[in-house]
VMD Tcl script that draws the C-alpha trace (Angstrom):
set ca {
  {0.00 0.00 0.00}
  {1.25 3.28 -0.78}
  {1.50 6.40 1.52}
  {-1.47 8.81 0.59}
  {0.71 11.91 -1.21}
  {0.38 14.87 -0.18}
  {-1.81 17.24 -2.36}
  {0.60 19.40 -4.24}
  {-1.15 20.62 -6.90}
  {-4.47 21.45 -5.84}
  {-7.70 23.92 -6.76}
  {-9.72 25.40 -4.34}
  {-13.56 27.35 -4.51}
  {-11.30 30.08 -4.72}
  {-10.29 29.11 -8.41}
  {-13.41 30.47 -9.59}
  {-15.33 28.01 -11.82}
  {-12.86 25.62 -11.68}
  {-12.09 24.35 -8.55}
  {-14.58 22.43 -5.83}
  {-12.38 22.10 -2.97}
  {-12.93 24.16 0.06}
  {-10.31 24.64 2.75}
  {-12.28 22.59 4.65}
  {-12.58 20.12 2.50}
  {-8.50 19.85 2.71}
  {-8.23 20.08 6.29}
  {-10.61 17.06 6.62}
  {-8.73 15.39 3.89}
  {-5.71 16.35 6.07}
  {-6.73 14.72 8.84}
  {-7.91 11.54 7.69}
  {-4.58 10.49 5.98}
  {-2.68 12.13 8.53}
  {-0.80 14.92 6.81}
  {1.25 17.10 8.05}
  {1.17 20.14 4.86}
  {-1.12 21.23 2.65}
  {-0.65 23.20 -0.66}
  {-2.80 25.55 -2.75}
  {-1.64 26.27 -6.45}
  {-4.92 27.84 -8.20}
  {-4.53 28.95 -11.54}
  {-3.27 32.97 -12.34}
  {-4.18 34.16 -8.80}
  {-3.79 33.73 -5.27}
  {-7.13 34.58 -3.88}
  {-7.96 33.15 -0.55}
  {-4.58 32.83 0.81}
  {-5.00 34.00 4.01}
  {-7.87 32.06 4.29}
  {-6.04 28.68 3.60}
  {-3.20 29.61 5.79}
  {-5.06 30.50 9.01}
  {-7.18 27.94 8.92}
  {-3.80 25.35 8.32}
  {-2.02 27.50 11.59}
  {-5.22 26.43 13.54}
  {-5.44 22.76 12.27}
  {-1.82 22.73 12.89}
  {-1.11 21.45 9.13}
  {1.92 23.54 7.07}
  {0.62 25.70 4.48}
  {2.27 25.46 1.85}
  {1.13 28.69 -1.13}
  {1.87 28.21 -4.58}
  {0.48 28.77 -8.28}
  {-0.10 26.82 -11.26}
  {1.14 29.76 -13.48}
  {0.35 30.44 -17.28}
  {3.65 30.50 -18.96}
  {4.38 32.07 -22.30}
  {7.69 32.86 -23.84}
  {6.98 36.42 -25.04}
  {4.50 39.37 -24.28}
  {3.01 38.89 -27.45}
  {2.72 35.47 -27.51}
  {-0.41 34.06 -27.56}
  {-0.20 30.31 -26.31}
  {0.73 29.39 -23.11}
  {1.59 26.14 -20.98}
  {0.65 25.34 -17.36}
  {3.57 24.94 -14.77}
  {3.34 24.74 -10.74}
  {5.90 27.26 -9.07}
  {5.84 26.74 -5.22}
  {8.21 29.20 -3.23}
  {10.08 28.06 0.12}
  {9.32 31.20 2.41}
  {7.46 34.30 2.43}
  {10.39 36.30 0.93}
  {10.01 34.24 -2.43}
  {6.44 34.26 -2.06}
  {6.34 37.84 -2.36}
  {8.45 37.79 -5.11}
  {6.18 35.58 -7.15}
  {3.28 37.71 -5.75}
  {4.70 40.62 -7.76}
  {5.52 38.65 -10.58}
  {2.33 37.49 -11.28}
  {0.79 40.83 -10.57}
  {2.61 42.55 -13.14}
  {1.27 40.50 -15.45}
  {-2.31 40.53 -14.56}
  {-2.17 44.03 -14.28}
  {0.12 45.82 -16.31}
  {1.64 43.95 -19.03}
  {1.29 40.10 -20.82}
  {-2.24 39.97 -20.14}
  {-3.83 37.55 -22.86}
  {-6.83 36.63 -21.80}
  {-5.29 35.27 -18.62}
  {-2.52 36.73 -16.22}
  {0.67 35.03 -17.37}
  {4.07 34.60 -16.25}
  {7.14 34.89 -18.81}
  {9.21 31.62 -18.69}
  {12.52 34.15 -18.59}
  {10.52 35.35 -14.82}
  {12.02 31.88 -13.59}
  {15.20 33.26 -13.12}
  {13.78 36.10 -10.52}
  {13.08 32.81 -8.45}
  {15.82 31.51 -6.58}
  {14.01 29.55 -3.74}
  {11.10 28.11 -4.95}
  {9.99 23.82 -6.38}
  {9.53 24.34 -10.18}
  {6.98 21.12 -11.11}
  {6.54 20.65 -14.70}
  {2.77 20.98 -14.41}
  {0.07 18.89 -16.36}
  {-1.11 18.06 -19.83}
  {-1.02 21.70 -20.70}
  {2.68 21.99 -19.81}
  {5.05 22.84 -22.66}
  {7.24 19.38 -21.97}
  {3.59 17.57 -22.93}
  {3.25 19.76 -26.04}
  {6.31 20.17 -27.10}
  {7.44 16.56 -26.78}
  {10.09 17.14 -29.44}
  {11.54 19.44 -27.47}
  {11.45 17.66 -23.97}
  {14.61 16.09 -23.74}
  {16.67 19.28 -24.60}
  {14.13 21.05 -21.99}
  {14.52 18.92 -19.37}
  {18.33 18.75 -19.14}
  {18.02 22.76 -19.47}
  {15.73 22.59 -16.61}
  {18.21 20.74 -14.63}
  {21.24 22.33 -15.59}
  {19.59 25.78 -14.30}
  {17.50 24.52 -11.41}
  {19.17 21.98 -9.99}
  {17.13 19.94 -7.46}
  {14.46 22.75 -7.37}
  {13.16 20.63 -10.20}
  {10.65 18.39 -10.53}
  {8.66 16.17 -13.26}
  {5.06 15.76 -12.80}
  {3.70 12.25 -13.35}
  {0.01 12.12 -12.87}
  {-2.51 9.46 -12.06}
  {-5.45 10.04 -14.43}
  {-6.72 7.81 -16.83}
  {-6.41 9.60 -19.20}
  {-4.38 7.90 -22.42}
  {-2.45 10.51 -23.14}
  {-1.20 10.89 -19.42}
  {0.09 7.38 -19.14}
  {1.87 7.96 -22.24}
  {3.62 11.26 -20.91}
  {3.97 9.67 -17.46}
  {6.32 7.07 -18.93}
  {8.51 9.60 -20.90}
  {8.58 11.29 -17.60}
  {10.03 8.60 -15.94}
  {12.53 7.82 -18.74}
  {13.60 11.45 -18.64}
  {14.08 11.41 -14.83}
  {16.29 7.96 -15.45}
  {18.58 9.78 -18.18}
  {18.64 13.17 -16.72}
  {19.10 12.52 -13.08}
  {15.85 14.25 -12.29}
  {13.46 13.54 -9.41}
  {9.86 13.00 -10.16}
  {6.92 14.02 -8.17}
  {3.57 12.41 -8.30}
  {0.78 15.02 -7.93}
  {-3.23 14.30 -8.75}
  {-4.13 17.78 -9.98}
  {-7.16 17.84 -7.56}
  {-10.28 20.04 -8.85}
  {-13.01 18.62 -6.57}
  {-12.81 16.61 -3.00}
  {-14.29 12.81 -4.17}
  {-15.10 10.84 -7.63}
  {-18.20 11.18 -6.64}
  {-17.74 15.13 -7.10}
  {-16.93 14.31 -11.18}
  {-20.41 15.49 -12.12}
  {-20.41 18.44 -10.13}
  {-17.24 19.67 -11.58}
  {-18.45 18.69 -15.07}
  {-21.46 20.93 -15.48}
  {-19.51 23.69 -13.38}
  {-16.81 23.51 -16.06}
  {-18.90 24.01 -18.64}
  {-20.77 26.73 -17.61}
  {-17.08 28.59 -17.50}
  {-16.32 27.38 -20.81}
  {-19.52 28.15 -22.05}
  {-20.82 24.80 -22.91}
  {-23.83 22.40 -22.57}
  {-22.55 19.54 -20.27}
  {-23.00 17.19 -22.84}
  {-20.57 18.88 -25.37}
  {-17.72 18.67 -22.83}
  {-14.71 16.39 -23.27}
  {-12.87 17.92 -20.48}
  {-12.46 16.40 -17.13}
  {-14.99 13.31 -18.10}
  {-12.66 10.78 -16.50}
  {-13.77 11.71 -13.22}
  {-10.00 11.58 -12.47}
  {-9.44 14.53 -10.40}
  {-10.13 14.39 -6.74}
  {-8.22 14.11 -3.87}
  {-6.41 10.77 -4.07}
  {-5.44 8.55 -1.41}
  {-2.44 5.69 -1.61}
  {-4.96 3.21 -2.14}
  {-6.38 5.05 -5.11}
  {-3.22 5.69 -6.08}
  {-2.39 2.06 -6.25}
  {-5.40 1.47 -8.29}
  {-4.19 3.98 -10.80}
  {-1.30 3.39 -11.45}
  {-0.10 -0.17 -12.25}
  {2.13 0.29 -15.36}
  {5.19 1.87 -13.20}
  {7.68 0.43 -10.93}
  {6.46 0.73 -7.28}
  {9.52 1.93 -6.20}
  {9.69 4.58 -8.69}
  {6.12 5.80 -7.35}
  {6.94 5.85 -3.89}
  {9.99 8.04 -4.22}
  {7.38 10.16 -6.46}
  {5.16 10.11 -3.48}
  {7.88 10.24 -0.72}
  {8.57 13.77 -2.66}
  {5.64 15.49 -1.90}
  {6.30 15.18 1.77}
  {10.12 16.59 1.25}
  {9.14 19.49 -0.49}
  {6.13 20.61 1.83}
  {8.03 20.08 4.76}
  {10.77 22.32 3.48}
  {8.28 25.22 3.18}
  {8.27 27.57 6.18}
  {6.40 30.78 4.94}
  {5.68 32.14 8.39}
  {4.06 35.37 7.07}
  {3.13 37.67 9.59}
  {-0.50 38.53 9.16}
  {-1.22 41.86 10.64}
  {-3.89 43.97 10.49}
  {-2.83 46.90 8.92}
  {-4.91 50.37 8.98}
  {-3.80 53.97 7.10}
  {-2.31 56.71 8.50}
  {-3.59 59.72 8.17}
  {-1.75 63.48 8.61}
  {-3.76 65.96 10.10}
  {-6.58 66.36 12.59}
  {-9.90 64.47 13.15}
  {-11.99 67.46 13.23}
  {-10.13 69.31 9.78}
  {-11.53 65.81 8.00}
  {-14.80 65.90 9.69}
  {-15.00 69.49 8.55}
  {-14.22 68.43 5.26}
  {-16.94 65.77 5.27}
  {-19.69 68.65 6.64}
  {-18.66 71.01 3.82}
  {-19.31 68.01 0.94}
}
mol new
graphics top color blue
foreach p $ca { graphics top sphere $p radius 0.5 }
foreach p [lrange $ca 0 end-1] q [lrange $ca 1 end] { graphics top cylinder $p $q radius 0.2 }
display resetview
């Protein structure tokens, strides 16, 4: 039986018409496999952060804050790949905080806030996880060997390749190139479930909230039919995966627990009010007058 992994790639209600997994959700989950860390790594944004990490402090669970960014190689580009960035400490957290700002904001906004792949070198303490499907070693699989020693060369053991247990055909096929690529590159891989909603039985759920995002009828969807992405446990992670070496799956699973409890973000939440120069009574005067 394997250990249940710990959920490093991972959609909450706060990934708006996307996710299905409330913080509560993930603390029970937590609990009942006895985990230590959790992780959040929503898609362009970081909403409900504080959220997720007071209600980790009071569970006593690790929270562990990442994203699952939208990469692109150029402003004007307009494809880009999925990849999950998780950052050590606060200090790095901030920095990816501002880098992902920027970009929903101000500049390389396509549609959706993006992150330049060159913005990976303004991040010197933070897991870089090749991401899923939609990550450019899956669709440029010409490219991936070439990529992946890059990757290493520059990263060092910050990175990671994502293997996946969905049934999806296409994922066992890029699941065992990842593992060959790990083998001939020297490269650790990391198994994460990509979890949108808490249970299989959630599938449906998920399904007809998808497609009102994507602007669907349910029917018409081909996305997330598998019923694949939920919060797995070793045992469903046994019954997923049977066409890679044990061993090679519980390193991939013993990973998630090194890199979440390497995180220490301890960010000091405050509540933090303006300051104002000048008198009460020269502002209430100024209200009166208006």
């Amino acid at each position: 039986m394997f250990k249940t992994p710990v959920p490093v790639h991972t959609h909450s209600t706060y990934d708006a018409l996307d996710g299905m997994i409330s913080h509560q959700d993930l603390i029970d989950f937590a609990k009942k496999e006895g985990l230590e860390s959790l992780c959040i790594t929503q898609h362009g944004n970081f909403d409900g952060w504080v959220k997720f990490y007071k209600i980790c402090l009071k569970n006593n669970i690790n929270p562990v804050i990442g994203l699952e960014a939208y990469m692109t190689q150029t402003p004007d580009s307009k494809e880009s790949f999925h990849m999950v960035i998780i950052p050590k400490d606060f200090e790095e957290l901030k920095v990816l905080f501002k880098i992902n700002n920027e970009h929903s904001i101000m500049e390389n906004f396509f549609r959706k806030p993006r992150v330049l792949f060159s913005d990976l070198n303004k991040l010197k303490n933070s897991y870089i996880l090749t991401g899923c499907l939609a990550s450019i070693f899956n669709k440029k699989r010409e490219r991936m060997n070439e990529m992946v020693a890059g990757y290493k060369r520059g990263l060092g053991d910050r990175f990671f390749l994502e293997i996946m247990p969905n049934s999806d055909p296409e994922q066992k096929e890029y699941n065992l190139e990842l593992v060959r690529m790990a083998e001939k590159h020297k490269v650790e891989l990391i198994l994460t479930t990509d979890s949108h909603y808490p249970t299989r039985e959630s599938a449906l759920a998920q399904g007809h909230m998808m497609a009102a995002a994507m602007h669907k009828k349910y029917k018409d969807m081909t996305y997330f039919k598998e019923a694949d992405f939920f919060l797995y446990t070793g045992e469903d992670i046994e019954k997923a995966i049977d066409y890679i070496d044990p061993k090679i799956l519980e390193r991939a699973i013993e990973n998630t627990y090194k890199i979440t409890k390497s995180v220490k973000l301890n960010i000091p939440i405050k509540l933090r009010l303006p300051s104002f120069t000048g008198s009460f009574e020269f502002y209430e005067m100024k209200r009166r007058i208006k």
